[in-house]
C-alpha positions as CSV (number, residue, x, y, z in Angstrom):
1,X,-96.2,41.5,-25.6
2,X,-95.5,37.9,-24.9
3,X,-92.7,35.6,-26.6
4,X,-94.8,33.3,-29.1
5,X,-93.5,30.4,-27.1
6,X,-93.0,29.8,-23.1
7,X,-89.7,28.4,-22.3
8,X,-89.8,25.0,-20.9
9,X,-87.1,25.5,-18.5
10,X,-88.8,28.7,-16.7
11,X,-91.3,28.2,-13.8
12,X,-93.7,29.9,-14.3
13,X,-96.1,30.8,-11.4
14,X,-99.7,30.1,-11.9
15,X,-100.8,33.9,-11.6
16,X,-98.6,34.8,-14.4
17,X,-100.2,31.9,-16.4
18,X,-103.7,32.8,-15.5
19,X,-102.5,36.8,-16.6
20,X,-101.2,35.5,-19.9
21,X,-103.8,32.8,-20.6
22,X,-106.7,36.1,-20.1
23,X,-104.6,37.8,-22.5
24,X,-104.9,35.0,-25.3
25,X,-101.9,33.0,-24.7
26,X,-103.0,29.3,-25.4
27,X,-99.7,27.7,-24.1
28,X,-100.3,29.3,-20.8
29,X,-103.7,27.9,-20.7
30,X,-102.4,24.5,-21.9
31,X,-99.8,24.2,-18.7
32,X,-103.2,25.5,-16.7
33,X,-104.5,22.8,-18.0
34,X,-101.6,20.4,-17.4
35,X,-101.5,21.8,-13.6
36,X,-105.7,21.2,-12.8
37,X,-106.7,18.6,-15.4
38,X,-106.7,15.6,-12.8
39,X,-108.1,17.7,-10.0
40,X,-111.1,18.5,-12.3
41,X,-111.0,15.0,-13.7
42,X,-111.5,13.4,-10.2
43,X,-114.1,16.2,-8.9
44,X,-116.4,15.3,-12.1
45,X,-115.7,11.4,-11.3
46,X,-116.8,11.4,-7.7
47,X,-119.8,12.8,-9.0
48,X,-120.5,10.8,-12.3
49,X,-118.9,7.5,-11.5
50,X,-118.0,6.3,-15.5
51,X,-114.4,7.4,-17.1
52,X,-115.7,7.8,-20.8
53,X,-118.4,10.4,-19.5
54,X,-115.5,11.9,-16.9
55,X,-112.9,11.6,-20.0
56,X,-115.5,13.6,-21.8
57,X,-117.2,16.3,-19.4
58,X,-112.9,17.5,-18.2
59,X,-112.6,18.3,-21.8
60,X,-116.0,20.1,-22.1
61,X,-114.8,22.0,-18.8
62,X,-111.5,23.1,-20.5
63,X,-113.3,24.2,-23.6
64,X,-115.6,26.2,-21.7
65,X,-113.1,27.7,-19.6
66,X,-110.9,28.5,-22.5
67,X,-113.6,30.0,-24.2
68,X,-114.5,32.3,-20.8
69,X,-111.0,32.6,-19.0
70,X,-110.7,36.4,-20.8
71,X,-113.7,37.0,-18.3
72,X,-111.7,35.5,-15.2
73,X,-111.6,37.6,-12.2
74,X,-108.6,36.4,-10.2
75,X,-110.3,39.0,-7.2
76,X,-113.9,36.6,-7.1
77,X,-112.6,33.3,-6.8
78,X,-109.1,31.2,-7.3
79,X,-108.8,29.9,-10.6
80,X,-109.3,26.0,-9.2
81,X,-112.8,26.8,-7.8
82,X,-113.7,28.4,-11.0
83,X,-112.8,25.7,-12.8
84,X,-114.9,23.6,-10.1
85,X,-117.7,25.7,-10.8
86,X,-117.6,25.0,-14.3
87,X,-117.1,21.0,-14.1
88,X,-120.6,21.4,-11.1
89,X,-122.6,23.3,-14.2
90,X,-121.1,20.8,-16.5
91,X,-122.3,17.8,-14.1
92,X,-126.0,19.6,-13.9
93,X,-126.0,19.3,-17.1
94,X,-125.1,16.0,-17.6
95,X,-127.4,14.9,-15.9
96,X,-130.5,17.2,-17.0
97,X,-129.4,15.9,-20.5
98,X,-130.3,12.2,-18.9
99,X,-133.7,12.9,-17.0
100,X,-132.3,10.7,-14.7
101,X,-130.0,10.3,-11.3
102,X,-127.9,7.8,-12.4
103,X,-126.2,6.5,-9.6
104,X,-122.8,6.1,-9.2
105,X,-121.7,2.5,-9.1
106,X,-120.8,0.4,-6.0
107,X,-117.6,-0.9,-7.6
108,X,-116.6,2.6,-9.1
109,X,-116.8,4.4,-5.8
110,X,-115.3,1.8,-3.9
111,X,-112.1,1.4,-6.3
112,X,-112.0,5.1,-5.4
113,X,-112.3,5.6,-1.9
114,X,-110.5,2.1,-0.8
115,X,-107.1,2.0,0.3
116,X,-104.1,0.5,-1.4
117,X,-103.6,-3.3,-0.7
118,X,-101.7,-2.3,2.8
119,X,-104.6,-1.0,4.6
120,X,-106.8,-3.7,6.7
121,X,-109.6,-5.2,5.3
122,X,-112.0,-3.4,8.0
123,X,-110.9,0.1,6.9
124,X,-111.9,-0.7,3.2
125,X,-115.4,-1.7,4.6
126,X,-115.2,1.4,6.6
127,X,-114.9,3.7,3.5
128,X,-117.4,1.4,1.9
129,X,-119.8,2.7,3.9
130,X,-118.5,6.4,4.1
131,X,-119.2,6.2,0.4
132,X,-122.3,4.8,0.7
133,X,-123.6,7.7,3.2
134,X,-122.7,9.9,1.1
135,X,-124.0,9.3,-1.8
136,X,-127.4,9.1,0.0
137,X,-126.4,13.4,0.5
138,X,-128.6,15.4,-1.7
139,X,-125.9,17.0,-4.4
140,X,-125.0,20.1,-3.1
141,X,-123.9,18.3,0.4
142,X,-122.1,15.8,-1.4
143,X,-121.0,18.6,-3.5
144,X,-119.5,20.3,0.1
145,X,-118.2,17.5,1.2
146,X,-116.0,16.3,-2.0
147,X,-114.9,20.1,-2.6
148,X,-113.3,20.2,1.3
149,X,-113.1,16.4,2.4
150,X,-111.4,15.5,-0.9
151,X,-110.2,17.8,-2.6
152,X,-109.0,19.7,0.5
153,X,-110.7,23.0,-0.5
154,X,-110.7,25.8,2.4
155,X,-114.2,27.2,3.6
156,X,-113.5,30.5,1.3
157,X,-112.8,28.7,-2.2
158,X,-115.2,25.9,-1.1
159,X,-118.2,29.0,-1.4
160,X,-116.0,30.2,-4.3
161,X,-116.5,27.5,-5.5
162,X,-120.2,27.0,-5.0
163,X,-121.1,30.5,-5.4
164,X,-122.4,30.4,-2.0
165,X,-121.2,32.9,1.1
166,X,-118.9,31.2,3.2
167,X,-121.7,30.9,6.3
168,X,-124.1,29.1,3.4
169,X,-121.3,26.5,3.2
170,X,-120.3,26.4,7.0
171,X,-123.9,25.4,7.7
172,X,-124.5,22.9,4.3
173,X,-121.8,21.1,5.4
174,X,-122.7,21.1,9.2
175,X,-125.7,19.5,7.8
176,X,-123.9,16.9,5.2
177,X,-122.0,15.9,8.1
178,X,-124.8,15.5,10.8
179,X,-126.7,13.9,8.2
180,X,-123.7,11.5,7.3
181,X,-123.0,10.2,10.7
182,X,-127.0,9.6,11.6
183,X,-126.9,7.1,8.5
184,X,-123.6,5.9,9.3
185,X,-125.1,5.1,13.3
186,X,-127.8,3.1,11.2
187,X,-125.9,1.2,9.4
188,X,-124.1,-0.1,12.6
């Protein structure tokens, strides 16, 4: 149905991709890949904090979703929150594997979040903080709050994403938020 291989000079649009990549066609899935890889890499990072485990859990998240994208419903959810879904399971799991909250590191997060050497000294100790608070959220909030804050997610593939109605995440992150700028207040 398909030619064997996808010409390099066509665009392709990423619903075509997703349609060929259900239908078996790995070199769809591989420009998929080329198109979300960092997103997912950077979602997983916020949350785990180390590149080798980061390096490691994207690829798991790629396997598994090449192993389920035949079962992809384009209707549920965007194919970026179901990859998000997959790299939160994949996080869960990480850490269930460990026993253990291992936190994420003050030097990682901060080499994250700070501004480029341009920005003034007292908006890097800003973020600083910002990353602090939330890393005091419980996971799901900081969840919320990375899926829309960072990654820019709207409220509908932010619950997509979650597998939570879009109210359950209006009100999580009214909560994330509160919550973030009482500790913020206290750190002042």
């Amino acid at each position: 149905m398909y030619p064997e291989k996808l010409p390099e000079t066509i665009e392709t649009s990423e619903e075509e991709l997703i349609e060929r990549a259900v239908q078996g066609d790995g070199q769809a899935f591989g420009r998929l890949y080329d198109m979300h890889m960092d997103r997912v890499y950077r979602h997983i990072f916020y949350r785990i904090g180390n590149s080798a485990d980061t390096e490691d859990l994207t690829q798991q998240v790629f396997i598994k979703a090449w192993q389920a994208v035949g079962r992809f419903k384009k209707m549920t959810s965007p194919f970026l929150a179901w990859l998000m879904t997959i790299s939160n399971h994949a996080v869960i799991d990480f850490y269930r594997a460990r026993k253990d909250r291992v936190p994420l590191e003050e030097d990682t997060m901060a080499e994250c979040a700070l501004p480029g050497p341009e920005q003034t000294l007292e908006d890097s100790v800003t973020r600083a903080e910002l990353v602090g608070a939330i890393r005091q959220l419980p996971p799901e909030q900081q969840q919320v709050v990375m899926l829309r804050y960072v990654e820019g997610f709207s409220g509908r593939d932010t619950a997509a994403a979650m597998q939570k109605s879009e109210e359950a995440v209006r009100i999580m992150l009214f909560r994330a938020v509160r919550r973030l700028k009482r500790t913020l207040e206290q750190t002042k």
